[in-house]
N, C-alpha and C positions, 0 to 999 in steps of 0.2 A: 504493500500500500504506500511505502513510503519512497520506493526506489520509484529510477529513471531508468531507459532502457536505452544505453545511447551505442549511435553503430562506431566503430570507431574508424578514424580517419589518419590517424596520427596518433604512435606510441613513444614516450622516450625509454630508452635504455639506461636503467644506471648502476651503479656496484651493487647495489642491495639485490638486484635481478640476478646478476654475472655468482656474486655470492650465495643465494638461495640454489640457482642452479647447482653449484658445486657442493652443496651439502654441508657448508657451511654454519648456520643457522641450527641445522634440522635438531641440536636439543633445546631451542627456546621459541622457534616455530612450531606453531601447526601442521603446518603443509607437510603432505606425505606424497609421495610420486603414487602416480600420474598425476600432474599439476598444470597450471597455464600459467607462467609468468606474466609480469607487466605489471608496475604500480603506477603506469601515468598514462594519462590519457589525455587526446581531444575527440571529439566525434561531433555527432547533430544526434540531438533527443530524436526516437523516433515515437516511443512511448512513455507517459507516465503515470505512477501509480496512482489511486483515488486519492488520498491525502496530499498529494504533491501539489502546491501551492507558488511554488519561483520557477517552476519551469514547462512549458511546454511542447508538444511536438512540434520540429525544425526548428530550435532554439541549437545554436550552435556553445558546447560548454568545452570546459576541462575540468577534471577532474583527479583525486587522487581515493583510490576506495579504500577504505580501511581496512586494515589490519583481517584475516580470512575472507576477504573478498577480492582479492587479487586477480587478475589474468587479464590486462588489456593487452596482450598479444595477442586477443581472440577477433573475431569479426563484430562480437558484441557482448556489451559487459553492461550489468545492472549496477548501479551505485543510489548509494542513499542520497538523499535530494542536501541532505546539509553537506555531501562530501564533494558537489560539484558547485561549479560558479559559472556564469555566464561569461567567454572566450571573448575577452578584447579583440574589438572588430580591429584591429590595426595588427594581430600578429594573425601569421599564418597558422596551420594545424600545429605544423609541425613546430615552429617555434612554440604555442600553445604547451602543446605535451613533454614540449621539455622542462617545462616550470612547477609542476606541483608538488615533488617528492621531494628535489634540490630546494625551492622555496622557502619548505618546511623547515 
């Protein structure tokens, strides 16, 4: 109810990815293989949930999903609607998605 359903368009890669991959983390994560990397995202909402309130379909966002909600290396990632922000019309996708994890 409270997520967005956005397609993604643009992912960044960053050491937290490169280091989950290599098993790194794996005794203070969750994540167990078979997994989907990717903690940044841009894309266009295509769906959102009944309670979602700041965003709607073809609203262009970025996002970073929290913590077990991982994988925008996917073609499509749901995020909670407080984990994304509406995508400064002045950067591209791909600059978009390099900003929410490094930001943090």
């Amino acid at each position: 109810d409270n997520d967005v359903l956005v397609e993604v368009h643009a992912a960044g890669v960053n050491l937290l990815d490169s280091k989950l991959r290599d098993g790194e983390f794996k005794l203070i994560v969750p994540y167990r293989p078979p997994f989907i990397l990717g903690h940044d995202v841009a894309g266009i909402v295509v769906r959102a949930g009944s309670k979602v309130r700041k965003f709607k379909a073809g609203d262009e966002v970025y996002a970073r999903p929290r913590d077990g909600r991982i994988g925008t290396f996917a073609e499509f990632i749901a995020v909670e609607e407080a984990d994304a922000a509406l995508k400064p019309k002045n950067l591209s996708m791909e600059e978009a998605a390099s900003i929410p994890l490094v930001g943090l």
